[in-house]
Legacy VTK file of the C-alpha trace (Angstrom):
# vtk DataFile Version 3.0
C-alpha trace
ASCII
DATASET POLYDATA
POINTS 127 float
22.070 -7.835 -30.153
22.198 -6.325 -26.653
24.919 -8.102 -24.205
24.678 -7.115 -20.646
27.211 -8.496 -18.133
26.675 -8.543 -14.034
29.519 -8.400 -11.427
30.136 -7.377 -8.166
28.551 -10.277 -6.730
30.108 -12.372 -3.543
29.876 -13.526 -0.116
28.495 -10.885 2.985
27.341 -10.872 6.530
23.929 -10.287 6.998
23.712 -6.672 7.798
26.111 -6.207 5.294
26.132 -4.228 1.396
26.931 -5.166 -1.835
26.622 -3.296 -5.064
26.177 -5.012 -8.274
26.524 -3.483 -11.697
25.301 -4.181 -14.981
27.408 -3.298 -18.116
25.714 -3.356 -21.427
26.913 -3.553 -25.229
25.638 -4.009 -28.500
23.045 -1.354 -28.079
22.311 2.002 -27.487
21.693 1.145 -23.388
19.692 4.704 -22.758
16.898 2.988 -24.894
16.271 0.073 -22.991
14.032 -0.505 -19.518
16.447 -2.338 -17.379
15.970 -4.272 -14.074
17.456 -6.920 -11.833
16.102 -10.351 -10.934
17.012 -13.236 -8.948
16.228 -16.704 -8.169
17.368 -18.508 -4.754
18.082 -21.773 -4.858
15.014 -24.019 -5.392
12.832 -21.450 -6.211
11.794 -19.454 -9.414
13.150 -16.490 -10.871
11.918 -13.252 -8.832
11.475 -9.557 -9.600
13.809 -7.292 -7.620
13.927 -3.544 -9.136
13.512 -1.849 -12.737
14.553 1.230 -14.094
13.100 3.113 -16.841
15.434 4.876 -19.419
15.792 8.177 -18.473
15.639 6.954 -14.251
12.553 8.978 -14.062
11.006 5.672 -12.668
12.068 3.103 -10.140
10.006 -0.138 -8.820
11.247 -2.435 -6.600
9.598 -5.663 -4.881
8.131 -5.113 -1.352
10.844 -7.265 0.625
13.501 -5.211 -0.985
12.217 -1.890 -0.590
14.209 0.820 1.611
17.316 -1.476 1.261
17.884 -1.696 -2.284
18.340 0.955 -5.003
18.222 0.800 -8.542
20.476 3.474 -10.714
22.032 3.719 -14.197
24.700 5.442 -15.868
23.298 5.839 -19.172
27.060 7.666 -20.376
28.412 4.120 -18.906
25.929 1.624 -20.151
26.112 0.424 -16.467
23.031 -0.473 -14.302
23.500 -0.429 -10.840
21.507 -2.197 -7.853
22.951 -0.943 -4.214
22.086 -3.740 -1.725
22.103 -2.643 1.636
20.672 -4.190 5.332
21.630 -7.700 2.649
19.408 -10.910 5.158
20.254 -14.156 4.083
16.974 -14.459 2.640
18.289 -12.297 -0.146
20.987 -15.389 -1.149
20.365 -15.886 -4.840
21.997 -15.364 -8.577
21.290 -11.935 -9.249
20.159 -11.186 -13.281
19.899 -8.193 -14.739
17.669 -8.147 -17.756
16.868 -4.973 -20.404
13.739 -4.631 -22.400
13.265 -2.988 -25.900
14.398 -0.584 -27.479
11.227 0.581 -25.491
9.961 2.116 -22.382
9.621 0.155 -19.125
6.595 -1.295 -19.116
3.221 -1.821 -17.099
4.375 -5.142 -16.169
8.631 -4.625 -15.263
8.121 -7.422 -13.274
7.175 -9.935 -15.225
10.111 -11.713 -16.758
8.388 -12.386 -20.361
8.741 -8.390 -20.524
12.271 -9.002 -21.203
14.249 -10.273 -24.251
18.095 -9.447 -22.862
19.371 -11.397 -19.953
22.880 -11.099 -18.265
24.340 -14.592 -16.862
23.822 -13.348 -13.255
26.218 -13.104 -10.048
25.790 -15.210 -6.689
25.081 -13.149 -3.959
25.788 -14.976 -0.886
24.550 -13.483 2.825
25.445 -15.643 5.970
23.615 -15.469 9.181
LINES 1 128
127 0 1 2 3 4 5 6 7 8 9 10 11 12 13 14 15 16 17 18 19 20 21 22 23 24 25 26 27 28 29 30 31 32 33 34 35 36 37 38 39 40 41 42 43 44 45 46 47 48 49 50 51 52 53 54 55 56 57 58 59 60 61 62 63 64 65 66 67 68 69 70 71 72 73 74 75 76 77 78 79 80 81 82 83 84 85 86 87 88 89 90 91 92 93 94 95 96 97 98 99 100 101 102 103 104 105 106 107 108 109 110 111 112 113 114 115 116 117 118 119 120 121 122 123 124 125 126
């Protein structure tokens, strides 16, 4: 039973950066597609970025790309998402999520592609 664990969540200026990480246990992490979602308040959970195991592949949604990027420590279990340029649009609980043991997937950014969830942070960006 994989257990992954978010931090480095908080409140920011717009304009401002963050960096979240991801710390998994319970599994061997370099097995598992990873990737970070979040869900504002009102709305449904979104895709943000996924990782495959090795980091030879990176997707991100379109009104995150150029100032967020994905990374993982496989030696750390620790997945990474560097927020930068952070609007206040980006305001949500950010979740990281792994899938597998397997590869990433077609369809990273669907959430049903997924069976290991973190508890999220709150990302917070004020205007």
């Amino acid at each position: 039973q994989v257990q992954l664990v978010e931090s480095g969540g908080g409140l920011v200026q717009a304009g401002g950066s963050l960096r979240l990480s991801c710390v998994g246990s319970g599994g061997t992490f370099s097995m598992y597609g990873m990737a970070w979602f979040r869900q504002a308040p009102g709305k449904e959970r979104e895709f943000v970025a996924a990782i495959s195991r090795s980091s030879g592949s990176r997707y991100y949604a379109d009104s995150v790309k150029g100032r967020f990027t994905i990374s993982r420590d496989n030696a750390k279990n620790t997945m990474y998402l560097q927020m930068n340029s952070l609007k206040p649009e980006d305001t949500a609980v950010y979740f990281c999520a792994a899938r597998g043991p397997s590869y990433i997937g077609s369809y990273y950014y669907r959430e049903s592609e997924y069976n290991y969830w973190g508890q999220g942070t709150q990302v917070t960006v004020s205007s």
